[in-house]
N, CA, C and O atoms as a Tinker XYZ file with bonds, in Angstrom:
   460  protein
     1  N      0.846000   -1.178000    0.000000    73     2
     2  CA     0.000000    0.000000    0.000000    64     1     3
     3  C      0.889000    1.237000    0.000000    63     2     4     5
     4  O      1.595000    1.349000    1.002000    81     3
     5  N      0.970000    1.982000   -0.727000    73     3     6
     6  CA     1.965000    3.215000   -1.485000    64     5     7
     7  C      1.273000    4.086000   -1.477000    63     6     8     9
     8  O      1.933000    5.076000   -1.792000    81     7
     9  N     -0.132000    4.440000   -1.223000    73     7    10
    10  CA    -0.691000    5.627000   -1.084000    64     9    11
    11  C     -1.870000    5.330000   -0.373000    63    10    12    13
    12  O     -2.869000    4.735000   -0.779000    81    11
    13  N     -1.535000    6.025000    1.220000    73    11    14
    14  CA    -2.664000    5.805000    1.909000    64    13    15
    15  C     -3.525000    7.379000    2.504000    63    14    16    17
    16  O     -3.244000    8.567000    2.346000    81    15
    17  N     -4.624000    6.697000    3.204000    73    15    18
    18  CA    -5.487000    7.964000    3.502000    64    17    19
    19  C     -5.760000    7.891000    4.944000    63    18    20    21
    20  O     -6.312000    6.854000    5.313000    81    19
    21  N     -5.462000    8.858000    5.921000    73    19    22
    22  CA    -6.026000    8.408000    6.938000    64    21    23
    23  C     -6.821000   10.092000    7.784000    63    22    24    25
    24  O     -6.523000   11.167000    7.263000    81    23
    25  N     -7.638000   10.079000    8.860000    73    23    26
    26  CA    -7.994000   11.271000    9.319000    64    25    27
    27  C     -7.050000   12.032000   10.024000    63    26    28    29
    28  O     -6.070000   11.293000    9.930000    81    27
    29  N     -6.829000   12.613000   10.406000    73    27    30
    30  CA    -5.949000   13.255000   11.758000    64    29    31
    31  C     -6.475000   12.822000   13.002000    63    30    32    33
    32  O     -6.043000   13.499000   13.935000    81    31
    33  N     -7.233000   11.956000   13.319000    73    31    34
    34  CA    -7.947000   11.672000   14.522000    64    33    35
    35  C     -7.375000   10.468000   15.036000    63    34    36    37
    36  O     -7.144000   10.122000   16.195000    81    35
    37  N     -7.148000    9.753000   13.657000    73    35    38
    38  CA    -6.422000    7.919000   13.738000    64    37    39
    39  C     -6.061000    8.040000   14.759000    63    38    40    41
    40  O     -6.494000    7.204000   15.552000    81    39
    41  N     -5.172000    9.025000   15.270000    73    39    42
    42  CA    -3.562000    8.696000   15.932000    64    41    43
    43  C     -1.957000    8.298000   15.155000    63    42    44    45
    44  O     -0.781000    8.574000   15.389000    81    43
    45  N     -2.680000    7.531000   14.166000    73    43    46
    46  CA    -1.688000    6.208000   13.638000    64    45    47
    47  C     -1.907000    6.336000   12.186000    63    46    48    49
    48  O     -2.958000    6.834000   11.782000    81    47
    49  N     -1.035000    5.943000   11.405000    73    47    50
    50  CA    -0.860000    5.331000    9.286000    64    49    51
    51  C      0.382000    4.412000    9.472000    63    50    52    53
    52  O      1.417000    4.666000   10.089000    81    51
    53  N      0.093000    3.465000    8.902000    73    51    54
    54  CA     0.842000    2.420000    8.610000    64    53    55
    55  C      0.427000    2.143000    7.399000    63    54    56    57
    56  O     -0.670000    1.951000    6.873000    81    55
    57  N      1.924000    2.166000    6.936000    73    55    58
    58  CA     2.209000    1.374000    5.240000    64    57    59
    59  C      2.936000    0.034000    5.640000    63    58    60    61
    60  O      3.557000   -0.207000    6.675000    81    59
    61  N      2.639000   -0.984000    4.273000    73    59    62
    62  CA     3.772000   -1.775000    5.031000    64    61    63
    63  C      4.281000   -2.107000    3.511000    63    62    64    65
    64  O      3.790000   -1.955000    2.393000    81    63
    65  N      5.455000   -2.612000    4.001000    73    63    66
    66  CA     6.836000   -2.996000    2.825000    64    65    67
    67  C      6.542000   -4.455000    2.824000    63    66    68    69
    68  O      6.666000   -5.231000    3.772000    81    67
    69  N      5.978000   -4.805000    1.164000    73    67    70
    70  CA     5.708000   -5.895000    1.221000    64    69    71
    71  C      7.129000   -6.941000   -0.126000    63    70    72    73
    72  O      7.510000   -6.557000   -1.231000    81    71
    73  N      7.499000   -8.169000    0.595000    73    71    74
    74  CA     8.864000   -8.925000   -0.554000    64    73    75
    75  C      7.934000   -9.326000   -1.265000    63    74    76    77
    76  O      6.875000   -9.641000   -0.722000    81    75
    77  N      8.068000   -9.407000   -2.482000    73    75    78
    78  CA     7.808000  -10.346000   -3.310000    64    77    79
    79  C      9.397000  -11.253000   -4.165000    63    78    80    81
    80  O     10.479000  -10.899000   -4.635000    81    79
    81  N      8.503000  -12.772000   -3.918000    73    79    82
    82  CA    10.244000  -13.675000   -4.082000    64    81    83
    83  C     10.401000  -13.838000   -3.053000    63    82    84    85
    84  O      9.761000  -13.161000   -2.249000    81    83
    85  N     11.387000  -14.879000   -2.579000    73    83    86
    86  CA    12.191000  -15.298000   -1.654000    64    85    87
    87  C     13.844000  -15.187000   -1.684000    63    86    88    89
    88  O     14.597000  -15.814000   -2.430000    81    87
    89  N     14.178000  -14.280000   -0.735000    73    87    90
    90  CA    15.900000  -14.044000   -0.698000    64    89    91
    91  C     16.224000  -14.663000    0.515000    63    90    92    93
    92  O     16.025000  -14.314000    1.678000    81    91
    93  N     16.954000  -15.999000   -0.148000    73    91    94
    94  CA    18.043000  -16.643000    1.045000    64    93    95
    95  C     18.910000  -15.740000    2.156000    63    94    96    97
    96  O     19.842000  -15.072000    1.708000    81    95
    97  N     18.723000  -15.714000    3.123000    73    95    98
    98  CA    18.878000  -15.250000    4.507000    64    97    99
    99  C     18.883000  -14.736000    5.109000    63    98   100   101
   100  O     19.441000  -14.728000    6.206000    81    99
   101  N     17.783000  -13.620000    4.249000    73    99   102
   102  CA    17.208000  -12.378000    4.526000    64   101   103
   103  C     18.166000  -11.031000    4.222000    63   102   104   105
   104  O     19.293000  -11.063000    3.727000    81   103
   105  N     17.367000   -9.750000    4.680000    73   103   106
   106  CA    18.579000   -8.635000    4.246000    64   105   107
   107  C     17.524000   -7.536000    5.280000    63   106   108   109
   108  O     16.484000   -7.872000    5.847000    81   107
   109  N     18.165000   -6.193000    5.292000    73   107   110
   110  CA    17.800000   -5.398000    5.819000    64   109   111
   111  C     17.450000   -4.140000    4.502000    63   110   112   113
   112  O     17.756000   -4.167000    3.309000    81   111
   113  N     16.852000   -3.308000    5.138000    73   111   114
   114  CA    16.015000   -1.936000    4.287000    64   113   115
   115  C     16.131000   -0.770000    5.078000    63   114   116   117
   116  O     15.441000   -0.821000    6.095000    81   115
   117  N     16.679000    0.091000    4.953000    73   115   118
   118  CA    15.946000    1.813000    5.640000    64   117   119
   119  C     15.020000    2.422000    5.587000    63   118   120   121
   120  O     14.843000    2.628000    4.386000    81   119
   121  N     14.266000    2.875000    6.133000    73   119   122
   122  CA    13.140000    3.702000    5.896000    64   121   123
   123  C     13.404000    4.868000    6.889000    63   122   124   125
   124  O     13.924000    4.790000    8.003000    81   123
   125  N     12.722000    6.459000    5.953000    73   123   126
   126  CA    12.835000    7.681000    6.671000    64   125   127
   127  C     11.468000    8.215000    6.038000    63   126   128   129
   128  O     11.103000    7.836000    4.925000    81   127
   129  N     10.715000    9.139000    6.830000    73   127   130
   130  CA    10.042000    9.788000    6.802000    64   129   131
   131  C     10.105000   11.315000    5.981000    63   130   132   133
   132  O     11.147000   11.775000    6.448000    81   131
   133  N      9.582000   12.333000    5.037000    73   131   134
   134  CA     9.869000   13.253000    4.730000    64   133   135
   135  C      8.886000   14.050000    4.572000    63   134   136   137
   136  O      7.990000   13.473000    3.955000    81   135
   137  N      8.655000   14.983000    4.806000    73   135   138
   138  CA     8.041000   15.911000    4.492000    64   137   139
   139  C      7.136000   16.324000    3.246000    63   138   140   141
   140  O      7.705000   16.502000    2.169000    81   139
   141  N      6.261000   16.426000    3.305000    73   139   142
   142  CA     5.505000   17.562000    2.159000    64   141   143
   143  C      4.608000   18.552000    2.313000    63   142   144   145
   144  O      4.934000   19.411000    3.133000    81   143
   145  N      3.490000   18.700000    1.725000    73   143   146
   146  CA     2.326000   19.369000    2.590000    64   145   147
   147  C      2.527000   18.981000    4.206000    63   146   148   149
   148  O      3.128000   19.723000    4.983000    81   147
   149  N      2.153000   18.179000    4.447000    73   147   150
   150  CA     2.428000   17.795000    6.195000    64   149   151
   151  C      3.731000   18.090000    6.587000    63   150   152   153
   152  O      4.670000   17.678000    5.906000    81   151
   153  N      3.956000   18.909000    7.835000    73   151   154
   154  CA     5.437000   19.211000    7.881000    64   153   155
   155  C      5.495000   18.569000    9.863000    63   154   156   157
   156  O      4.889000   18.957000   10.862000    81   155
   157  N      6.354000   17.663000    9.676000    73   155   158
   158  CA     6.298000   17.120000   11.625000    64   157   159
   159  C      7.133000   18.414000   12.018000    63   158   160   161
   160  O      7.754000   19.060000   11.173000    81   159
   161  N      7.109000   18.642000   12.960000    73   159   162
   162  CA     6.426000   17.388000   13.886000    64   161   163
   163  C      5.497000   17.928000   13.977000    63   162   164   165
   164  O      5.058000   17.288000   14.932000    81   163
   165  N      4.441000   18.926000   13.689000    73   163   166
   166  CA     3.131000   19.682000   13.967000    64   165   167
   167  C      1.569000   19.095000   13.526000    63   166   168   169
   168  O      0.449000   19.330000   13.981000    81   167
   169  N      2.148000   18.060000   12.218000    73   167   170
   170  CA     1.242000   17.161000   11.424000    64   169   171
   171  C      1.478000   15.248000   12.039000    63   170   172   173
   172  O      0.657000   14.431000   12.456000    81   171
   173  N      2.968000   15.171000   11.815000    73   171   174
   174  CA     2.879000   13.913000   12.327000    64   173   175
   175  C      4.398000   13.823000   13.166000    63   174   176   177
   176  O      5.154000   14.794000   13.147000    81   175
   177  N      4.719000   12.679000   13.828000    73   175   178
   178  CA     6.221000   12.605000   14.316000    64   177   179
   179  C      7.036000   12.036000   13.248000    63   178   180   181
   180  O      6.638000   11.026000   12.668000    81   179
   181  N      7.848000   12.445000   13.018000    73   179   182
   182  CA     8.851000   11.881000   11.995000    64   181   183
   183  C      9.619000   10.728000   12.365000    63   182   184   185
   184  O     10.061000   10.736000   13.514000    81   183
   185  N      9.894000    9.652000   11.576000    73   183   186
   186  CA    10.690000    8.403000   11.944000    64   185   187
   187  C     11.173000    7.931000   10.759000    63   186   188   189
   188  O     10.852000    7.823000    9.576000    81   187
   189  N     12.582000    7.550000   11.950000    73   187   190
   190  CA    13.561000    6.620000   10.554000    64   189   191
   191  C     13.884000    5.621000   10.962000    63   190   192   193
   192  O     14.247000    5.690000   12.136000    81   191
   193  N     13.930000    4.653000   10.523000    73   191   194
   194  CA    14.761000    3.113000   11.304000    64   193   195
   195  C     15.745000    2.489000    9.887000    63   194   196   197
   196  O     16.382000    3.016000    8.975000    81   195
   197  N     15.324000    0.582000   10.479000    73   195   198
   198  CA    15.920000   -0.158000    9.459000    64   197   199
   199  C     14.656000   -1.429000    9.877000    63   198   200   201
   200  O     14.083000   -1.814000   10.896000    81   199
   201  N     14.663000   -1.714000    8.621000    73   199   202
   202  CA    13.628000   -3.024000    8.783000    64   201   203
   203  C     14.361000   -4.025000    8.331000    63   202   204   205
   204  O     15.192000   -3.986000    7.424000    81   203
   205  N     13.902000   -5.298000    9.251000    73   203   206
   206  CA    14.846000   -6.491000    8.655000    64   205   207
   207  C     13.290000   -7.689000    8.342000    63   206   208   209
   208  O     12.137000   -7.865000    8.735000    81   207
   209  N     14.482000   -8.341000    7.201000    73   207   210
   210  CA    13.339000   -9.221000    6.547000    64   209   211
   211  C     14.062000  -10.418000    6.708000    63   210   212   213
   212  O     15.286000  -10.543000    6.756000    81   211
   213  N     12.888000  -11.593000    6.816000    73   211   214
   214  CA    13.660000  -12.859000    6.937000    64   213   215
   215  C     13.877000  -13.773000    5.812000    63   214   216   217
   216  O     14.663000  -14.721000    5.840000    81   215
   217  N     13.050000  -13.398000    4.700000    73   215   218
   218  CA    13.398000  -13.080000    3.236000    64   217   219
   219  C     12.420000  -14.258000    2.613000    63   218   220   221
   220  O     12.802000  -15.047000    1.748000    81   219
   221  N     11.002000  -14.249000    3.234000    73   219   222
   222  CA    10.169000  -15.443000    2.837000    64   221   223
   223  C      9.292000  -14.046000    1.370000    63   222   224   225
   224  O      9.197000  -12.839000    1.149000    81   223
   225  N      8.854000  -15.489000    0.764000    73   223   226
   226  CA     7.576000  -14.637000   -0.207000    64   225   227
   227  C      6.730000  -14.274000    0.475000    63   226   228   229
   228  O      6.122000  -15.002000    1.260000    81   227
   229  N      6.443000  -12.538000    0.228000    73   227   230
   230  CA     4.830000  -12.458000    0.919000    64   229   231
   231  C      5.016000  -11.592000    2.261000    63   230   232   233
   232  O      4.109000  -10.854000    2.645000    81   231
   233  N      6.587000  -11.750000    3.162000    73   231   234
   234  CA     6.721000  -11.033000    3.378000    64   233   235
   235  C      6.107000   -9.505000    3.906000    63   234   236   237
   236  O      6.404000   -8.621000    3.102000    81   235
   237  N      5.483000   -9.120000    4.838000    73   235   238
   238  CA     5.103000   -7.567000    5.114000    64   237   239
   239  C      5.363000   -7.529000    6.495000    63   238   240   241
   240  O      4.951000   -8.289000    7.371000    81   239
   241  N      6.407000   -6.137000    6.615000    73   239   242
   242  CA     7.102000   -5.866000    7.739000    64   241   243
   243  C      6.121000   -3.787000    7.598000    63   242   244   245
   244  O      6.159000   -3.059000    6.606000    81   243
   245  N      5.563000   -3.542000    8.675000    73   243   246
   246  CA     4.598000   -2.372000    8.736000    64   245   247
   247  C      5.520000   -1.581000    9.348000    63   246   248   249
   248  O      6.309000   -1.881000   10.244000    81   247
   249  N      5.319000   -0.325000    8.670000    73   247   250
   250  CA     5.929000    1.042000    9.472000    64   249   251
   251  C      4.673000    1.643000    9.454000    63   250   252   253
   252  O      3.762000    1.757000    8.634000    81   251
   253  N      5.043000    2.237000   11.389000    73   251   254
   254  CA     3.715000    3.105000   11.893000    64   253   255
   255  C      4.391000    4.529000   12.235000    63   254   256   257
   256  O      5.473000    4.692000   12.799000    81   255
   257  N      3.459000    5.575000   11.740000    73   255   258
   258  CA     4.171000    6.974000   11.914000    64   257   259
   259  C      2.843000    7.336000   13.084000    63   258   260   261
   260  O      1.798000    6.689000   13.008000    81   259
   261  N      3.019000    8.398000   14.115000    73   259   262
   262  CA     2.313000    8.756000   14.778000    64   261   263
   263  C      1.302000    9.958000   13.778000    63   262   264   265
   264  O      1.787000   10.143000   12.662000    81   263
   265  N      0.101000   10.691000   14.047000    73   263   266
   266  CA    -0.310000   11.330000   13.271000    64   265   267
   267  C     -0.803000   12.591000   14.703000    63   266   268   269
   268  O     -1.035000   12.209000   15.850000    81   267
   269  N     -0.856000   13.767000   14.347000    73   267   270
   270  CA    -0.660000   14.697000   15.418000    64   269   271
   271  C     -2.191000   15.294000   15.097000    63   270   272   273
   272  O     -2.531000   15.879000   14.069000    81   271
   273  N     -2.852000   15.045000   16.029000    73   271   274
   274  CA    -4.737000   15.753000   15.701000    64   273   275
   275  C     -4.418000   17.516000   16.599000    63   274   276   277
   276  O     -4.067000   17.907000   17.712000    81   275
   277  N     -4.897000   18.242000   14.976000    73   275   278
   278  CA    -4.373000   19.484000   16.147000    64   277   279
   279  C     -6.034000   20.549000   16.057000    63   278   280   281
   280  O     -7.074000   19.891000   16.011000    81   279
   281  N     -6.099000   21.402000   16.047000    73   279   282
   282  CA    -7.594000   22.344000   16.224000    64   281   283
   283  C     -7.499000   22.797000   14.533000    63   282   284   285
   284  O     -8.530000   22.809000   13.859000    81   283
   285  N     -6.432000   23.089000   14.056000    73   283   286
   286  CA    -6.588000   24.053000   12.903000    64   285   287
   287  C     -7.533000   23.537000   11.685000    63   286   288   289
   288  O     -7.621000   22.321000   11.518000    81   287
   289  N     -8.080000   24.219000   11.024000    73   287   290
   290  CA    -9.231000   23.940000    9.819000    64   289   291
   291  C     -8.038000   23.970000    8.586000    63   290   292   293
   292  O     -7.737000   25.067000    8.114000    81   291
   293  N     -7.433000   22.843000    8.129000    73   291   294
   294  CA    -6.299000   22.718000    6.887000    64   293   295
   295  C     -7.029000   22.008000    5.874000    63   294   296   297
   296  O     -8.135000   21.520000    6.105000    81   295
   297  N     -6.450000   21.928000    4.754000    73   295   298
   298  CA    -6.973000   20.866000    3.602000    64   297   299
   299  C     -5.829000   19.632000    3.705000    63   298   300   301
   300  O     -4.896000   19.637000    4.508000    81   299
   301  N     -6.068000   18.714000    2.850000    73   299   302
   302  CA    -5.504000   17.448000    3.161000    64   301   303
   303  C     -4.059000   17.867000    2.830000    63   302   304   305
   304  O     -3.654000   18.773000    2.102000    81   303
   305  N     -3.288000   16.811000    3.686000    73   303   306
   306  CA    -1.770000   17.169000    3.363000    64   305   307
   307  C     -1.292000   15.871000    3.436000    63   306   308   309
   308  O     -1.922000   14.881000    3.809000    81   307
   309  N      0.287000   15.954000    2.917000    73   307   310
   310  CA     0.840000   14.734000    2.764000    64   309   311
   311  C      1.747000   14.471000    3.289000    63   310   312   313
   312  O      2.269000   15.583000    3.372000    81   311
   313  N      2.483000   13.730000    3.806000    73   311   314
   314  CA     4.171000   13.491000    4.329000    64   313   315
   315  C      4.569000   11.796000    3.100000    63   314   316   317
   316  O      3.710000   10.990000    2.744000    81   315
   317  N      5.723000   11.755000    2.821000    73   315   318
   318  CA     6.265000   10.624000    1.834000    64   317   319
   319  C      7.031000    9.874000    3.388000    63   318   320   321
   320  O      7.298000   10.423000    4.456000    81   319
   321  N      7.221000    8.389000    2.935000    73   319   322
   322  CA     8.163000    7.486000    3.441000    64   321   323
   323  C      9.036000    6.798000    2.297000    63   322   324   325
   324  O      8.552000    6.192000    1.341000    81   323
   325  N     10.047000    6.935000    2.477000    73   323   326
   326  CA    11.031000    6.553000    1.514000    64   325   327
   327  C     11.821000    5.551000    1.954000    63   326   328   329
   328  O     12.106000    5.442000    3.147000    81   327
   329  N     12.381000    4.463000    0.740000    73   327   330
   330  CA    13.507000    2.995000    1.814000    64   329   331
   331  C     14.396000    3.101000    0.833000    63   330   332   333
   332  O     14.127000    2.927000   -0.356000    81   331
   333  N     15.094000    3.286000    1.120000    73   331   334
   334  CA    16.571000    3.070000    0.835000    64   333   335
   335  C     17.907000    2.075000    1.513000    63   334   336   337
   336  O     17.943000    1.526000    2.615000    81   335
   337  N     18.640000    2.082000    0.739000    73   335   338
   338  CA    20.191000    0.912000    1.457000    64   337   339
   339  C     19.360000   -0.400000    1.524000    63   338   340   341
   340  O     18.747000   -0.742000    2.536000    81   339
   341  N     19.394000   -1.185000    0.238000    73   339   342
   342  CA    18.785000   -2.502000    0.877000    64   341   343
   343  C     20.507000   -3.299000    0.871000    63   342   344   345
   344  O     21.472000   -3.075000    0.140000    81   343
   345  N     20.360000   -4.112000    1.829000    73   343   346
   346  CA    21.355000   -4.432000    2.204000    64   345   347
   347  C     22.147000   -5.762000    1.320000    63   346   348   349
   348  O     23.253000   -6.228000    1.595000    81   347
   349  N     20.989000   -6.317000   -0.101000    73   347   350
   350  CA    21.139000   -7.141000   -0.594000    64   349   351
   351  C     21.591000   -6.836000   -2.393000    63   350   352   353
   352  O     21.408000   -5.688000   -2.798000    81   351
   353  N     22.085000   -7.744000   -3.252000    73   351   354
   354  CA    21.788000   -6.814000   -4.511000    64   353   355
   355  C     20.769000   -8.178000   -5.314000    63   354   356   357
   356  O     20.270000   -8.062000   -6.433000    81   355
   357  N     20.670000   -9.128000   -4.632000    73   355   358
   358  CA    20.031000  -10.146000   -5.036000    64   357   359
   359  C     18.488000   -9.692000   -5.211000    63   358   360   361
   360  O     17.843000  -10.607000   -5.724000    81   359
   361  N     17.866000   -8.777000   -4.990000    73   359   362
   362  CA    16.378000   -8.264000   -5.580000    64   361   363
   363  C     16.662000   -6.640000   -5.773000    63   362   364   365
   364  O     17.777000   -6.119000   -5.803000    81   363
   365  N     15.437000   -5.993000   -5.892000    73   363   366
   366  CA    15.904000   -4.372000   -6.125000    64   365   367
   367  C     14.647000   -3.886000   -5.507000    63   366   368   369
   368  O     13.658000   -4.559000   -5.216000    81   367
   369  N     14.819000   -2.728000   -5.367000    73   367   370
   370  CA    13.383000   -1.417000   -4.536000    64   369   371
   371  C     12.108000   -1.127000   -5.967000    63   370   372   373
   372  O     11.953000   -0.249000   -6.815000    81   371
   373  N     11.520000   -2.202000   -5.660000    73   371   374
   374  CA    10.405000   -1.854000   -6.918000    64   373   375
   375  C      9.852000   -0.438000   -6.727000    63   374   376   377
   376  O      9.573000    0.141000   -7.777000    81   375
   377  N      9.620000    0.289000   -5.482000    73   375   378
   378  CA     8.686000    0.915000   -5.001000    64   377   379
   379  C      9.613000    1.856000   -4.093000    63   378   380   381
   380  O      9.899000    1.280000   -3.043000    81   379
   381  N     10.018000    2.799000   -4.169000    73   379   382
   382  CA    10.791000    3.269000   -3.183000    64   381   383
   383  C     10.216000    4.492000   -1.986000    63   382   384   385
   384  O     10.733000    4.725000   -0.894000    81   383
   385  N      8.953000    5.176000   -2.610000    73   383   386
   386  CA     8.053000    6.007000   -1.831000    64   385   387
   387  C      6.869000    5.577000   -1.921000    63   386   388   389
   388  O      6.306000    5.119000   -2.915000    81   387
   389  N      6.308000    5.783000   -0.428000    73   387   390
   390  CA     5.041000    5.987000   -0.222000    64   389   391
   391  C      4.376000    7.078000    0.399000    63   390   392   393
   392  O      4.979000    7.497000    1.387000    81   391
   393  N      3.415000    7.613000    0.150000    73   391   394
   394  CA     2.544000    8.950000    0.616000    64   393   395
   395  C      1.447000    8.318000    1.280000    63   394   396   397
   396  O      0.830000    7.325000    0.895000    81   395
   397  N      1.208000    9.206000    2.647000    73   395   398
   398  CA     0.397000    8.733000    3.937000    64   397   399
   399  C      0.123000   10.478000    3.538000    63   398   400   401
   400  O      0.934000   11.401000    3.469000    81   399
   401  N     -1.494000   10.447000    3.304000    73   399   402
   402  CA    -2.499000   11.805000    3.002000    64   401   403
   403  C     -2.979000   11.981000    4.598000    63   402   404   405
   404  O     -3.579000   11.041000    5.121000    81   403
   405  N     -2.792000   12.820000    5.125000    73   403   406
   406  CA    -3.851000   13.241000    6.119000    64   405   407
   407  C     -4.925000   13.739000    6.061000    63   406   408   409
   408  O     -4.635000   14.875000    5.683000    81   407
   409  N     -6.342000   13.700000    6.200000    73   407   410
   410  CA    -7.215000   14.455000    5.741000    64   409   411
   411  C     -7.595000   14.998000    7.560000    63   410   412   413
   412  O     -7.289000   14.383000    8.582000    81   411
   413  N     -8.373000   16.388000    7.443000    73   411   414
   414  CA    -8.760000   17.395000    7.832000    64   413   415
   415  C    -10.288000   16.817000    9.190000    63   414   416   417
   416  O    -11.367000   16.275000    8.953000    81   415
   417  N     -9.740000   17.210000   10.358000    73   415   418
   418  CA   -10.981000   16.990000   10.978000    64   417   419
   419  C    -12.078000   18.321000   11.555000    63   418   420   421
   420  O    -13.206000   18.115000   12.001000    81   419
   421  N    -11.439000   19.661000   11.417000    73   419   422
   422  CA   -11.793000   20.321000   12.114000    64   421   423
   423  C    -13.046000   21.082000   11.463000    63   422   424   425
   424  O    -13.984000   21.573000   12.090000    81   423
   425  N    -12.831000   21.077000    9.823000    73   423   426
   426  CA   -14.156000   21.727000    9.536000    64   425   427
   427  C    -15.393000   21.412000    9.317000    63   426   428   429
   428  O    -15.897000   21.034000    8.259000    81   427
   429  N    -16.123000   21.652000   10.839000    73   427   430
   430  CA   -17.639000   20.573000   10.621000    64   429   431
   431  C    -19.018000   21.573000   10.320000    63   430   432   433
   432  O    -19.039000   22.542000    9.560000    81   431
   433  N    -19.566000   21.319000   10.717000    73   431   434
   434  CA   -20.801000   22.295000    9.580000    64   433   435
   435  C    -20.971000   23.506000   10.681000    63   434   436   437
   436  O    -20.816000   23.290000   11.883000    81   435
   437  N    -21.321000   24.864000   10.128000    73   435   438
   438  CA   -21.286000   25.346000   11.502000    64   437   439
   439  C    -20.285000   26.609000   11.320000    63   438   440   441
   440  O    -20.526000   27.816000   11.357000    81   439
   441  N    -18.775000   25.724000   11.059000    73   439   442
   442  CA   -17.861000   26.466000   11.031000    64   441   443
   443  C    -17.486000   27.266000    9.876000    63   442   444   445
   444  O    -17.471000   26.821000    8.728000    81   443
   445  N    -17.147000   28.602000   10.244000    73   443   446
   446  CA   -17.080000   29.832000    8.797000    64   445   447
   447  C    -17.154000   30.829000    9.698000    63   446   448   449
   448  O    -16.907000   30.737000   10.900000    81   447
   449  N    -17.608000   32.089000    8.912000    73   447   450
   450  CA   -17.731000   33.358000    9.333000    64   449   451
   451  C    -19.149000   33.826000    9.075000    63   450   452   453
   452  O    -19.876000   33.011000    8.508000    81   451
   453  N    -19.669000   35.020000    9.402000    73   451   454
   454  CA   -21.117000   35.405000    9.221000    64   453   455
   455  C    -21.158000   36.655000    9.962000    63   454   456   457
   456  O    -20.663000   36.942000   11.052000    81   455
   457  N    -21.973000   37.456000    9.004000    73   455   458
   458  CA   -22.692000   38.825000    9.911000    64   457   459
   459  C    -23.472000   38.482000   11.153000    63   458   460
   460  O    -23.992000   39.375000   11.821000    81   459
């Protein structure tokens, strides 16, 4: 899943990095968080690690980013997760970004301006 949607209320978005194939004895991956429309830490917390795989088909190892519910009335925004350094050369990064959309909780009916 490479492009997900979630509210600002979740708490939570998780993508997950899925193998396809089997690599004998596994390998490791990086993943970092970046910026776009959504800028952390005010939208979400930013995170970087390393994910390790044990290198079966099918494979899905989940990265969870926190998501920050704040008062302001915004339109949807985005932050990317990117993986890089796989630690193997025996497969390759089909997919190297994914976008986690935040959508907007604060403007409910009601809210605007008026004489």
């Amino acid at each position: 899943n490479d492009n997900i949607t979630v509210d600002e209320a979740a708490g939570t978005a998780t993508v997950n990095v899925v193998l396809t194939g089997n690599v004998p004895g596994g390998f490791t991956l990086d993943f970092a968080s970046a910026d776009d429309s959504a800028i952390a830490p005010g939208d979400y917390v930013s995170d970087n690690g390393t994910l390790t795989f044990n290198g079966t088909d099918g494979e899905s190892v989940p990265v969870t980013f926190t998501i920050n519910d704040d008062s302001l009335i915004e339109p949807t925004e985005a932050f990317f997760v990117n993986l890089s350094n796989l630690s193997t050369t025996l497969i390759s990064i089909n997919d190297d970004q994914a976008t986690i959309n935040i959508t907007d909780n604060d403007a409910v009916a009601g809210t605007g301006i008026a004489f």
